[in-house]
N, CA, C and O atoms as a Maestro MAE file, in Angstrom:
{
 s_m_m2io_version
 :::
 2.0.0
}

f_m_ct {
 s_m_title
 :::
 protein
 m_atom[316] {
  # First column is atom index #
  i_m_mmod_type
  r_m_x_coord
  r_m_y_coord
  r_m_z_coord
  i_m_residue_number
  s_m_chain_name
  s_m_pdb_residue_name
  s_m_pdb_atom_name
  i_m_atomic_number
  :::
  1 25 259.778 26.126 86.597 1 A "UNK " " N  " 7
  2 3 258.538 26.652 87.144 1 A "UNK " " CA " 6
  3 2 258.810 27.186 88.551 1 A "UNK " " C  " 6
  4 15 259.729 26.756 89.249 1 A "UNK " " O  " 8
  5 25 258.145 27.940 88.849 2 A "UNK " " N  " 7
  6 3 258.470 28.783 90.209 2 A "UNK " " CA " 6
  7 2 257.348 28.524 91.070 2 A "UNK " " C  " 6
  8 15 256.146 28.571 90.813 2 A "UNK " " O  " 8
  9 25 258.061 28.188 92.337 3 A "UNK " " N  " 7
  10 3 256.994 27.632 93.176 3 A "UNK " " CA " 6
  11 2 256.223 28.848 93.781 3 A "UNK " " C  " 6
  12 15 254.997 28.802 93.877 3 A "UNK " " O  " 8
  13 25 256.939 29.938 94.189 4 A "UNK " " N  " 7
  14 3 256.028 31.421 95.245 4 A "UNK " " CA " 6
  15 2 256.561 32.401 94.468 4 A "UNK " " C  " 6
  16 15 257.784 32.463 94.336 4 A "UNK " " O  " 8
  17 25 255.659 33.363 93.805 5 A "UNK " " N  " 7
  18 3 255.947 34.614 93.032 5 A "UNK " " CA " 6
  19 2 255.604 35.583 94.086 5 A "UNK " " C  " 6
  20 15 254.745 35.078 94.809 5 A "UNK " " O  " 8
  21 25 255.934 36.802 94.479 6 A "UNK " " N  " 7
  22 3 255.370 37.851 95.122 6 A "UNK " " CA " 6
  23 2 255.622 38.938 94.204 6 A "UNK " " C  " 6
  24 15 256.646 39.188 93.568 6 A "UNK " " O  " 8
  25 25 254.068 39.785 94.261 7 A "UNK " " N  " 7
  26 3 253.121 40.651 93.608 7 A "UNK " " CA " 6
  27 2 253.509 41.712 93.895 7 A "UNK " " C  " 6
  28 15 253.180 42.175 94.987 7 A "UNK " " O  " 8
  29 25 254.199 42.330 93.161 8 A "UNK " " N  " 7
  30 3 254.508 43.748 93.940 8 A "UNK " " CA " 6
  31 2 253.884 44.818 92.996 8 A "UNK " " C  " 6
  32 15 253.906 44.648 91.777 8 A "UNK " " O  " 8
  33 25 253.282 46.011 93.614 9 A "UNK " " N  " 7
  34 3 252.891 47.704 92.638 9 A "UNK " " CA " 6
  35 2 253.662 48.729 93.521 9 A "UNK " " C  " 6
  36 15 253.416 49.011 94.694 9 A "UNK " " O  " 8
  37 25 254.546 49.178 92.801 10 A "UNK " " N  " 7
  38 3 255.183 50.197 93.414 10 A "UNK " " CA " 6
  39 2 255.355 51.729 92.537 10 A "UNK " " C  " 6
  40 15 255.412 51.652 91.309 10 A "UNK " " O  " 8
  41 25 255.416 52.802 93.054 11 A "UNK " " N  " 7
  42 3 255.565 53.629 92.455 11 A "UNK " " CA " 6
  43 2 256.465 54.962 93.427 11 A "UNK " " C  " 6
  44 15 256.293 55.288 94.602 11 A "UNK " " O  " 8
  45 25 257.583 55.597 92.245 12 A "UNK " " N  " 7
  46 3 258.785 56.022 93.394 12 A "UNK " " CA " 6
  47 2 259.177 55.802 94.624 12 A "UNK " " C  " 6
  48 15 259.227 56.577 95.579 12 A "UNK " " O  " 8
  49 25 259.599 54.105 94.494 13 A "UNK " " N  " 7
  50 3 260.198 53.375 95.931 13 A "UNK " " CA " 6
  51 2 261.504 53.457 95.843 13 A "UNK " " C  " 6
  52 15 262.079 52.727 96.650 13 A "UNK " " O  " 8
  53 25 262.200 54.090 95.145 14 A "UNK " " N  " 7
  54 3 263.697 53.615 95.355 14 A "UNK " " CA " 6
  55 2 264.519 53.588 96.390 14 A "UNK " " C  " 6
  56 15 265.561 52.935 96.454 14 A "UNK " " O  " 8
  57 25 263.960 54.466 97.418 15 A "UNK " " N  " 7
  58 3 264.482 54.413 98.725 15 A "UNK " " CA " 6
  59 2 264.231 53.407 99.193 15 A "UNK " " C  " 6
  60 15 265.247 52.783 99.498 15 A "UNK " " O  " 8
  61 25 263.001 52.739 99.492 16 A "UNK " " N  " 7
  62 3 262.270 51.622 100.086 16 A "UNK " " CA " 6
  63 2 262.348 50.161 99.730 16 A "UNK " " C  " 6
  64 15 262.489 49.138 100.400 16 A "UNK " " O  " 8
  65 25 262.160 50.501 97.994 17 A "UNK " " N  " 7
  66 3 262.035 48.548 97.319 17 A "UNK " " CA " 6
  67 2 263.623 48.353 97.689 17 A "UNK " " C  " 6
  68 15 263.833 47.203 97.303 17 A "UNK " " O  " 8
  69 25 264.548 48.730 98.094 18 A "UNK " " N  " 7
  70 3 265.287 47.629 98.655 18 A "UNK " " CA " 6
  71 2 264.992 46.481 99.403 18 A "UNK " " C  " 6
  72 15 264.859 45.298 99.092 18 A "UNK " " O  " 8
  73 25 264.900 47.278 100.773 19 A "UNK " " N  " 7
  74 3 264.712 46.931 101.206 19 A "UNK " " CA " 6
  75 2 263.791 46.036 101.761 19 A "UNK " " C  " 6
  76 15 263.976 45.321 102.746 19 A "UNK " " O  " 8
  77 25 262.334 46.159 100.753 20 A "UNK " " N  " 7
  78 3 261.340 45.402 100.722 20 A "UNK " " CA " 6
  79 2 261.407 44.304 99.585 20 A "UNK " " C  " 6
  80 15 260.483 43.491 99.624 20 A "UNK " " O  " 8
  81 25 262.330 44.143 98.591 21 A "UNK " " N  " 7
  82 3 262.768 42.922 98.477 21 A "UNK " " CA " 6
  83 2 263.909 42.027 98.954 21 A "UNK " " C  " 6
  84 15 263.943 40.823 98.700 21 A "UNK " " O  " 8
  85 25 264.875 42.695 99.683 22 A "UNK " " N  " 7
  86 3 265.805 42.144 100.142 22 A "UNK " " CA " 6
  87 2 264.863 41.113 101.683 22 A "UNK " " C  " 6
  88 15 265.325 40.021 102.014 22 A "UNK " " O  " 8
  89 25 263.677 41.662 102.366 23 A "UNK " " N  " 7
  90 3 263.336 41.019 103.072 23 A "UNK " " CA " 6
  91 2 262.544 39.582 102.151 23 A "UNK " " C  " 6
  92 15 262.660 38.462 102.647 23 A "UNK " " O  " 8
  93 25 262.000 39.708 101.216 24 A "UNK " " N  " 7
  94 3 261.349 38.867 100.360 24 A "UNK " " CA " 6
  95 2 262.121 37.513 100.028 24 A "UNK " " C  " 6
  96 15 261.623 36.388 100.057 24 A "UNK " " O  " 8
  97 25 263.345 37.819 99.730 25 A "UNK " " N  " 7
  98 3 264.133 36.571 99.345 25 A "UNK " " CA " 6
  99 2 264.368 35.147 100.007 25 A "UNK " " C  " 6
  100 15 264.911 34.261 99.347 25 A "UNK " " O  " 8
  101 25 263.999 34.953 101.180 26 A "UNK " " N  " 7
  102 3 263.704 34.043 101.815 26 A "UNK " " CA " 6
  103 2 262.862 32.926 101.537 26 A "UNK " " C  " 6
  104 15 262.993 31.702 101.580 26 A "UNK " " O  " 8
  105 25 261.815 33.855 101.193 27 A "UNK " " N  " 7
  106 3 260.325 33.463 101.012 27 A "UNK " " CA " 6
  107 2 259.700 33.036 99.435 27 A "UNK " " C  " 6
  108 15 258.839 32.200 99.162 27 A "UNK " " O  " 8
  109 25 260.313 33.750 98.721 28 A "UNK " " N  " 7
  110 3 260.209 33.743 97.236 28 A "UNK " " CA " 6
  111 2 261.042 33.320 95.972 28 A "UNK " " C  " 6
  112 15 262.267 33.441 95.982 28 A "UNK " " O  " 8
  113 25 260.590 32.987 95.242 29 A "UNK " " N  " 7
  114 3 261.727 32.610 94.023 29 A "UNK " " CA " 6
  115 2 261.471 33.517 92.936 29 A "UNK " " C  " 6
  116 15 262.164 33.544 91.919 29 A "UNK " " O  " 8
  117 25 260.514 34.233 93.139 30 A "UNK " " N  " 7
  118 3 260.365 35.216 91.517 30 A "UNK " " CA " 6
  119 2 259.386 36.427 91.908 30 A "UNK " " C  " 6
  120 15 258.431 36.332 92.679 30 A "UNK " " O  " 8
  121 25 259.799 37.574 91.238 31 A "UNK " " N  " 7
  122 3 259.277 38.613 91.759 31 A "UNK " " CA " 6
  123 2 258.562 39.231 90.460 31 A "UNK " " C  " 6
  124 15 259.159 39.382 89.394 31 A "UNK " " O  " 8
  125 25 257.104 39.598 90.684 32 A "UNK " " N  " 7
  126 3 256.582 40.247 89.634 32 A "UNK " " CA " 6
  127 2 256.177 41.492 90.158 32 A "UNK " " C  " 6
  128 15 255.368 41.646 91.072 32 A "UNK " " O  " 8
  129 25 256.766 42.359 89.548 33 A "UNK " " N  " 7
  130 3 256.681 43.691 89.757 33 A "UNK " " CA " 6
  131 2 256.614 44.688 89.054 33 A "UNK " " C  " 6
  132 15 257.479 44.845 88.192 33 A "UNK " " O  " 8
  133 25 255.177 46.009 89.279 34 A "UNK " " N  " 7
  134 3 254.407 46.566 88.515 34 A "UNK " " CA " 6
  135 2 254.840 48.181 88.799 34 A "UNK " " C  " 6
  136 15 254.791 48.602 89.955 34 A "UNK " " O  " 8
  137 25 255.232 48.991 87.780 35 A "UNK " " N  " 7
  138 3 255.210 50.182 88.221 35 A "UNK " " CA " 6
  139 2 254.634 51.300 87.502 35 A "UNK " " C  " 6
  140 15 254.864 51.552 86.319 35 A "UNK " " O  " 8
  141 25 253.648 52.152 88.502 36 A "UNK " " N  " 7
  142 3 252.950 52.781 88.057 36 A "UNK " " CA " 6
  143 2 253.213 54.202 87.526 36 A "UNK " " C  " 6
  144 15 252.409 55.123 87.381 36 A "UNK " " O  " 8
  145 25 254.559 54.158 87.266 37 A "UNK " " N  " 7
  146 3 254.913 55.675 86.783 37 A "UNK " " CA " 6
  147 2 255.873 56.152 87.849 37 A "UNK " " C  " 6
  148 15 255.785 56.722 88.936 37 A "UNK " " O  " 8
  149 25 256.526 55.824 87.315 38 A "UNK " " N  " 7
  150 3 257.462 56.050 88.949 38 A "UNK " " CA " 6
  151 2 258.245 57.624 88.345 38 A "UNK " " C  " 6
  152 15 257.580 57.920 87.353 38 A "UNK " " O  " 8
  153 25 259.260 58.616 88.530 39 A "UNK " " N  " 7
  154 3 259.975 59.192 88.269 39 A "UNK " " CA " 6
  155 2 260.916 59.627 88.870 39 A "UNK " " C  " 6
  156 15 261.707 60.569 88.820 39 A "UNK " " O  " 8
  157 25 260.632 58.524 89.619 40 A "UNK " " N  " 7
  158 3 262.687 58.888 90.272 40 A "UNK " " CA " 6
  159 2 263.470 57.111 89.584 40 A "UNK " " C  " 6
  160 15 262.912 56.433 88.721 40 A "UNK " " O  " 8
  161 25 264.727 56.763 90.221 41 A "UNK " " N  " 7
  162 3 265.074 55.654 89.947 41 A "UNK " " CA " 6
  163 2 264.665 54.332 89.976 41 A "UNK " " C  " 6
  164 15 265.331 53.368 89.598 41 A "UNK " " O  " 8
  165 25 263.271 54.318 90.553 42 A "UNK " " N  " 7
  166 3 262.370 52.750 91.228 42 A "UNK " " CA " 6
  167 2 262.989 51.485 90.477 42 A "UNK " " C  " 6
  168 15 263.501 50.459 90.926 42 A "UNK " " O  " 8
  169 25 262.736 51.967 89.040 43 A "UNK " " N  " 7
  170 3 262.861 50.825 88.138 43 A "UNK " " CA " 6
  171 2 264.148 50.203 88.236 43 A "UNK " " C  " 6
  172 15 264.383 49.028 88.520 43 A "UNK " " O  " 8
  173 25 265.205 51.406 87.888 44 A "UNK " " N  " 7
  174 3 267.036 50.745 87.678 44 A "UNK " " CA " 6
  175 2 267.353 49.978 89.217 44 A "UNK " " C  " 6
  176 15 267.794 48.829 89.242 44 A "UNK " " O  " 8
  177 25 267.156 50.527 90.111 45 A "UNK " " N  " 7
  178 3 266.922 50.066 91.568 45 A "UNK " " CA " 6
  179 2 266.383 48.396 91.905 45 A "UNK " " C  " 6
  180 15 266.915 47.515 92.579 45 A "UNK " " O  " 8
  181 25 265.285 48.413 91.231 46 A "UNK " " N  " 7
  182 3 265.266 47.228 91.386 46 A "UNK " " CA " 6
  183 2 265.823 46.092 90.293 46 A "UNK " " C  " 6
  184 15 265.748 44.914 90.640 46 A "UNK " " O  " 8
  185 25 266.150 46.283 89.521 47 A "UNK " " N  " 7
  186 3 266.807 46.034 88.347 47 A "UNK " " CA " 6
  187 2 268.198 45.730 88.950 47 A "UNK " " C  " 6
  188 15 268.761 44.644 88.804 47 A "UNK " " O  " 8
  189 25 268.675 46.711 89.596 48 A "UNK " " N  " 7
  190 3 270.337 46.307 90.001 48 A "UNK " " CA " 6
  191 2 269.916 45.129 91.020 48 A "UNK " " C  " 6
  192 15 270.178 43.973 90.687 48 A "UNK " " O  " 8
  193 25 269.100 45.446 92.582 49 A "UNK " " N  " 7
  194 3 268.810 44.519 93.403 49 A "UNK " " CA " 6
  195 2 269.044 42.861 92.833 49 A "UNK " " C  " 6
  196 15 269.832 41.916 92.874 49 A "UNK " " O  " 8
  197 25 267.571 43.358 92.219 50 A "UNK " " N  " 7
  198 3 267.401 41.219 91.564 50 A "UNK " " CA " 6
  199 2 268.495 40.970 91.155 50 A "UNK " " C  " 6
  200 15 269.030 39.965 91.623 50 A "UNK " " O  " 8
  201 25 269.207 41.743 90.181 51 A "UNK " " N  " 7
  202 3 270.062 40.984 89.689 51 A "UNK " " CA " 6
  203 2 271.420 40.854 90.771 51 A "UNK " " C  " 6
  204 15 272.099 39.840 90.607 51 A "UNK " " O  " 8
  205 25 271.732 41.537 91.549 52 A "UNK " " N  " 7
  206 3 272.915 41.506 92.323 52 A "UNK " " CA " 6
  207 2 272.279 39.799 93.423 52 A "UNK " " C  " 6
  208 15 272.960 38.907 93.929 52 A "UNK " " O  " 8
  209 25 271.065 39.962 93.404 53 A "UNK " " N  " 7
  210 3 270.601 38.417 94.455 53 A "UNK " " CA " 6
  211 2 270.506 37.066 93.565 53 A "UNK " " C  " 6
  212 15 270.388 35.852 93.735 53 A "UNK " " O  " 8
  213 25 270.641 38.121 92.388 54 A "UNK " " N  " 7
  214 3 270.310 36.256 91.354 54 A "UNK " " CA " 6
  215 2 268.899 35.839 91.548 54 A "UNK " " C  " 6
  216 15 268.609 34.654 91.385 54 A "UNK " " O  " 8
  217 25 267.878 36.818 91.925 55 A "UNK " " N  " 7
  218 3 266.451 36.658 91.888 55 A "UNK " " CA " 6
  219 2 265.791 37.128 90.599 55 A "UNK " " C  " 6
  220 15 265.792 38.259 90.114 55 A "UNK " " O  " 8
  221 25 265.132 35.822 90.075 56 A "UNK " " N  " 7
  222 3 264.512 36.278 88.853 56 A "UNK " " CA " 6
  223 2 263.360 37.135 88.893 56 A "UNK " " C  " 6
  224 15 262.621 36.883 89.845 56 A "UNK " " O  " 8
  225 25 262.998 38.039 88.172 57 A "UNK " " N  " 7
  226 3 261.980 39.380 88.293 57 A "UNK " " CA " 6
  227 2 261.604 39.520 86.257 57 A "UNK " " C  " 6
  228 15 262.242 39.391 85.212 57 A "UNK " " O  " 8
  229 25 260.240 39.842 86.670 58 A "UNK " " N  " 7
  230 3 259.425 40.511 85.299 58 A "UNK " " CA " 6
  231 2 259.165 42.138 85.713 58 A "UNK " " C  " 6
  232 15 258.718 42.413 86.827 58 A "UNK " " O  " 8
  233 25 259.436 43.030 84.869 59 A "UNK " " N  " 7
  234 3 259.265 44.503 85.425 59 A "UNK " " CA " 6
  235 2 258.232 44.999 84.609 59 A "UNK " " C  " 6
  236 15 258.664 45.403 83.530 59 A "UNK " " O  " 8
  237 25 257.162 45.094 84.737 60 A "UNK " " N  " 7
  238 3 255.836 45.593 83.979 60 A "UNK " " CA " 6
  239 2 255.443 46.840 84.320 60 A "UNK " " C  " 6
  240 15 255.111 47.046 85.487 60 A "UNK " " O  " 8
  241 25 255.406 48.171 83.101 61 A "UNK " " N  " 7
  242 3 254.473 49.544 83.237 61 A "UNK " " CA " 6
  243 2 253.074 49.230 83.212 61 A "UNK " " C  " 6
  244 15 252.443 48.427 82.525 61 A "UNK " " O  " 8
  245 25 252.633 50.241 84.340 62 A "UNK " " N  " 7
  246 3 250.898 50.616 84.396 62 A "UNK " " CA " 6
  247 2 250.807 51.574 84.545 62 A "UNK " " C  " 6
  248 15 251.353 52.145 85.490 62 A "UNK " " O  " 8
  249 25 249.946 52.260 83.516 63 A "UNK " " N  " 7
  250 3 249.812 53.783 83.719 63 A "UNK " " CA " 6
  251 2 248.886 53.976 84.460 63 A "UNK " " C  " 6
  252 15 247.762 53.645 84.082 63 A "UNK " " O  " 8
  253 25 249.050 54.486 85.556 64 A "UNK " " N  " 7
  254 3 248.315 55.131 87.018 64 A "UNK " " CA " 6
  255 2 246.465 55.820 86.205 64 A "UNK " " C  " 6
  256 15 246.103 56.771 85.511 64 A "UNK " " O  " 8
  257 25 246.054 55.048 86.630 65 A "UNK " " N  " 7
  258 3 244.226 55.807 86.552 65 A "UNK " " CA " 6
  259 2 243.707 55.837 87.782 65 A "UNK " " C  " 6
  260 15 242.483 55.873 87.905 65 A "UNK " " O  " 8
  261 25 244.245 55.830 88.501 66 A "UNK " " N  " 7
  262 3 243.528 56.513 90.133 66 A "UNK " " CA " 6
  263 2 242.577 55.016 90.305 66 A "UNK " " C  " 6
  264 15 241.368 55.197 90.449 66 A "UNK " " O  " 8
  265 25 243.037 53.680 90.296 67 A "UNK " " N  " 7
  266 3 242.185 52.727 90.505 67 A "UNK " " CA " 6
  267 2 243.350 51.313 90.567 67 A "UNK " " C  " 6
  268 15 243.726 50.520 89.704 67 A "UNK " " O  " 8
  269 25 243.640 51.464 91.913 68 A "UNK " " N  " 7
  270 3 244.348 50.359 92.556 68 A "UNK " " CA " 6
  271 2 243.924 48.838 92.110 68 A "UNK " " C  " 6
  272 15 244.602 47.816 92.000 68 A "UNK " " O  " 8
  273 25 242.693 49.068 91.922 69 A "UNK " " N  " 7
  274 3 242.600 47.576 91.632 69 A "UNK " " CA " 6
  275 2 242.777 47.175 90.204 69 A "UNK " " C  " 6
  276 15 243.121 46.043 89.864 69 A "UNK " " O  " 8
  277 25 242.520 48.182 89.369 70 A "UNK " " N  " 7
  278 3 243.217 47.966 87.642 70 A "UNK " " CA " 6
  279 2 244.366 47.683 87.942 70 A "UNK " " C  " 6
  280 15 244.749 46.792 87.184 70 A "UNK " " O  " 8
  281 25 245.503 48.108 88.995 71 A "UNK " " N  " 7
  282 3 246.661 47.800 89.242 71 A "UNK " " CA " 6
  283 2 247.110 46.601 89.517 71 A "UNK " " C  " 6
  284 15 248.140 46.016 89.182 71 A "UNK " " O  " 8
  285 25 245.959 46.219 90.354 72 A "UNK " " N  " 7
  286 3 246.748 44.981 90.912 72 A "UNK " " CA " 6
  287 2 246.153 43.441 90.152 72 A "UNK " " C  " 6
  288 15 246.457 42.273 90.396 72 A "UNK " " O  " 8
  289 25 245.103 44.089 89.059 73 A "UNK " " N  " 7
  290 3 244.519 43.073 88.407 73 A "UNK " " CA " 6
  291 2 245.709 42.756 87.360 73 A "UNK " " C  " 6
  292 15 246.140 41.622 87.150 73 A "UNK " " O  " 8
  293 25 246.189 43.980 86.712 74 A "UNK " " N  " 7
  294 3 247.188 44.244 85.379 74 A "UNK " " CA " 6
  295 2 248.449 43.072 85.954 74 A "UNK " " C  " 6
  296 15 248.978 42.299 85.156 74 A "UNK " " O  " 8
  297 25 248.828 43.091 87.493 75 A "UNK " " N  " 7
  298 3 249.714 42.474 87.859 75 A "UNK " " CA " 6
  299 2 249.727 41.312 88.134 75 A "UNK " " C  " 6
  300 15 250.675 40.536 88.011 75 A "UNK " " O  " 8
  301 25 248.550 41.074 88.576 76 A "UNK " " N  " 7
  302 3 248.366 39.277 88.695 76 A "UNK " " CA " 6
  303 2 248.213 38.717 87.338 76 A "UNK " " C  " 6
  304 15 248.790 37.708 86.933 76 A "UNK " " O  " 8
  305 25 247.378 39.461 86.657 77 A "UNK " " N  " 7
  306 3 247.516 38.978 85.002 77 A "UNK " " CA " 6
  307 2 249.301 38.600 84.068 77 A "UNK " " C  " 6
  308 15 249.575 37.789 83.184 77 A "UNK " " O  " 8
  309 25 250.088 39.539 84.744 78 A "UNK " " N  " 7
  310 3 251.315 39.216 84.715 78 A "UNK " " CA " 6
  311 2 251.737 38.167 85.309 78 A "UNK " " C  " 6
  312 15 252.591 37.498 84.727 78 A "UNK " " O  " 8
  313 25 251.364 37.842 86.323 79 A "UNK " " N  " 7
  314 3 251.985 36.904 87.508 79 A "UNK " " CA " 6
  315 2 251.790 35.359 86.501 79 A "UNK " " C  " 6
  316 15 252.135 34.273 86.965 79 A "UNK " " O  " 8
  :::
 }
 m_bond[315] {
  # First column is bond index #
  i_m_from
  i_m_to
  i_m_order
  :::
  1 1 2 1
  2 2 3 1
  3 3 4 2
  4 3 5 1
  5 5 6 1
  6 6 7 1
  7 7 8 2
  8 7 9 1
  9 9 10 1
  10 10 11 1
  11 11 12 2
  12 11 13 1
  13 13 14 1
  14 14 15 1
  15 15 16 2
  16 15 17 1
  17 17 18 1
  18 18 19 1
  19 19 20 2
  20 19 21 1
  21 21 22 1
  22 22 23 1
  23 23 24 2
  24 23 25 1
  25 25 26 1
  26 26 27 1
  27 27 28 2
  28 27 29 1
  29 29 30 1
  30 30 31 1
  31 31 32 2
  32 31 33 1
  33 33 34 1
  34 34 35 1
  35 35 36 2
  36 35 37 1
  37 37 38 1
  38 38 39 1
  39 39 40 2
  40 39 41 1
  41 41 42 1
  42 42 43 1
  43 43 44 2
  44 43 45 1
  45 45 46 1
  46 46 47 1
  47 47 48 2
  48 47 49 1
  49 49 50 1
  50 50 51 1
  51 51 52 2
  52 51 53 1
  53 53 54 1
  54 54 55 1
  55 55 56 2
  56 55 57 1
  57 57 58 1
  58 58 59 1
  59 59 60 2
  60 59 61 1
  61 61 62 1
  62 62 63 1
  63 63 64 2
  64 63 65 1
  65 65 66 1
  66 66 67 1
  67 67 68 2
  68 67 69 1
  69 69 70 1
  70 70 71 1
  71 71 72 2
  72 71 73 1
  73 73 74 1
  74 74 75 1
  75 75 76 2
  76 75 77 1
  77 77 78 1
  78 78 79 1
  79 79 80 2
  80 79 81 1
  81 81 82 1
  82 82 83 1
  83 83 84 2
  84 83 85 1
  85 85 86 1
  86 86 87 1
  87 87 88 2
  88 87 89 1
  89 89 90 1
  90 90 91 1
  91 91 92 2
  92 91 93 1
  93 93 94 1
  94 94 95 1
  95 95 96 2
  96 95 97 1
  97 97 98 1
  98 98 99 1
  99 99 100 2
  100 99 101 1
  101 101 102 1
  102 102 103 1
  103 103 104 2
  104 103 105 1
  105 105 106 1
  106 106 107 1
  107 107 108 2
  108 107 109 1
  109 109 110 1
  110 110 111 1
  111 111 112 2
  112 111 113 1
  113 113 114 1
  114 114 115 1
  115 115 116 2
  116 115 117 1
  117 117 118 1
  118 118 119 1
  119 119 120 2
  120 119 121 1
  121 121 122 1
  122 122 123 1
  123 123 124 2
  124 123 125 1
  125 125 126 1
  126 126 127 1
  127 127 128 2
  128 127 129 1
  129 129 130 1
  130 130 131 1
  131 131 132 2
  132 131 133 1
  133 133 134 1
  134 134 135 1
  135 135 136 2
  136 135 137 1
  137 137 138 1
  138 138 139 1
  139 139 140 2
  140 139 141 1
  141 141 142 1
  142 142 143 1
  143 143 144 2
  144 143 145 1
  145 145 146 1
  146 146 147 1
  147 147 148 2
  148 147 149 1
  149 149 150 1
  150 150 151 1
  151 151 152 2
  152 151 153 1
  153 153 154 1
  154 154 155 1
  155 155 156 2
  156 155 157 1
  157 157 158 1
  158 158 159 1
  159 159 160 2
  160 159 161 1
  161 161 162 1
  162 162 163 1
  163 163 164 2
  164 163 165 1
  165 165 166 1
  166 166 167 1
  167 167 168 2
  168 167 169 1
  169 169 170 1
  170 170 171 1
  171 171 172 2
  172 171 173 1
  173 173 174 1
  174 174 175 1
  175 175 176 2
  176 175 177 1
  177 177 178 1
  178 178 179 1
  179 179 180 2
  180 179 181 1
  181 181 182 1
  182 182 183 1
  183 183 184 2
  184 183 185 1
  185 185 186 1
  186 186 187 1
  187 187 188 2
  188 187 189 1
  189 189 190 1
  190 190 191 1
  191 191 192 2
  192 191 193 1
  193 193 194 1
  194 194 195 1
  195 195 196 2
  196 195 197 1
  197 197 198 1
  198 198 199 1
  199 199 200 2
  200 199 201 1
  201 201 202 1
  202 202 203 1
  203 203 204 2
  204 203 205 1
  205 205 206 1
  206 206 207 1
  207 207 208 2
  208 207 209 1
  209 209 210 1
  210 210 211 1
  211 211 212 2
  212 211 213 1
  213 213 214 1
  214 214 215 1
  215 215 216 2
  216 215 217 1
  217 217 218 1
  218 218 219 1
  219 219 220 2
  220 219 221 1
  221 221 222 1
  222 222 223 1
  223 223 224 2
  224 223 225 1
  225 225 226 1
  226 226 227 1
  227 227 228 2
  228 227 229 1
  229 229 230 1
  230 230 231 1
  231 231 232 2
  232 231 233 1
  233 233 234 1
  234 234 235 1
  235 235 236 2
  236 235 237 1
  237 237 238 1
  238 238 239 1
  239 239 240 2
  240 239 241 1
  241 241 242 1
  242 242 243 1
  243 243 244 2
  244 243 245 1
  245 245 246 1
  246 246 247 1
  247 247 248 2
  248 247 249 1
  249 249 250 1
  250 250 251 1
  251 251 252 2
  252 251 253 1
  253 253 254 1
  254 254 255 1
  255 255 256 2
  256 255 257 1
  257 257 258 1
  258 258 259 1
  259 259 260 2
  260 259 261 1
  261 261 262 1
  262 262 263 1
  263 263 264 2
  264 263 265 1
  265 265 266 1
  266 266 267 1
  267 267 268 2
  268 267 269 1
  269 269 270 1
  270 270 271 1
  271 271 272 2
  272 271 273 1
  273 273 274 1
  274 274 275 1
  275 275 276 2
  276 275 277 1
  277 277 278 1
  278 278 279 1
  279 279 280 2
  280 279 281 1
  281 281 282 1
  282 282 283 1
  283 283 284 2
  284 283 285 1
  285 285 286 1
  286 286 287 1
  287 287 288 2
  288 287 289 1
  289 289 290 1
  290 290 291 1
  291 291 292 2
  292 291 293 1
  293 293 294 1
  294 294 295 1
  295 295 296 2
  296 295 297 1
  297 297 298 1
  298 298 299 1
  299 299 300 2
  300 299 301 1
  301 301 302 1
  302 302 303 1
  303 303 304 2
  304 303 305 1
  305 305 306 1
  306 306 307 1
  307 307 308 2
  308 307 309 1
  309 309 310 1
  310 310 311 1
  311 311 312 2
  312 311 313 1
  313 313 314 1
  314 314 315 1
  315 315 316 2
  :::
 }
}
């Protein structure tokens, strides 16, 4: 069981979700993370990350309807 999950919605971060989970790892043991259609690399990106930290991660699609909070509901429902 995992004690702190952090919630992530991202969409074409691959430049960025590095670095915004590499700061996370401290703090967290499991990463649930939602992407809304990304079309650059977001997904493989974070995919290599977790796994190069040995941080466990769930990678869930949401198809973008212009309503952030369907987003972040779809993701806690994951969580």
């Amino acid at each position: 069981m995992y004690k702190v999950t952090a919630c992530l919605i991202c969409r074409d971060s691959e430049k960025s979700i590095g670095d915004c989970i590499t700061s996370l790892v401290p703090a967290v043991d499991f990463l649930n993370i939602t992407d809304t259609g990304s079309l650059d690399k977001t997904k493989e990106v974070i995919a290599d990350i977790c796994k190069s930290l040995d941080l466990p991660f769930k990678l869930s699609d949401f198809i973008w309807c212009d309503d952030f909070a369907a987003a972040r509901n779809f993701n806690l429902a994951q969580a």
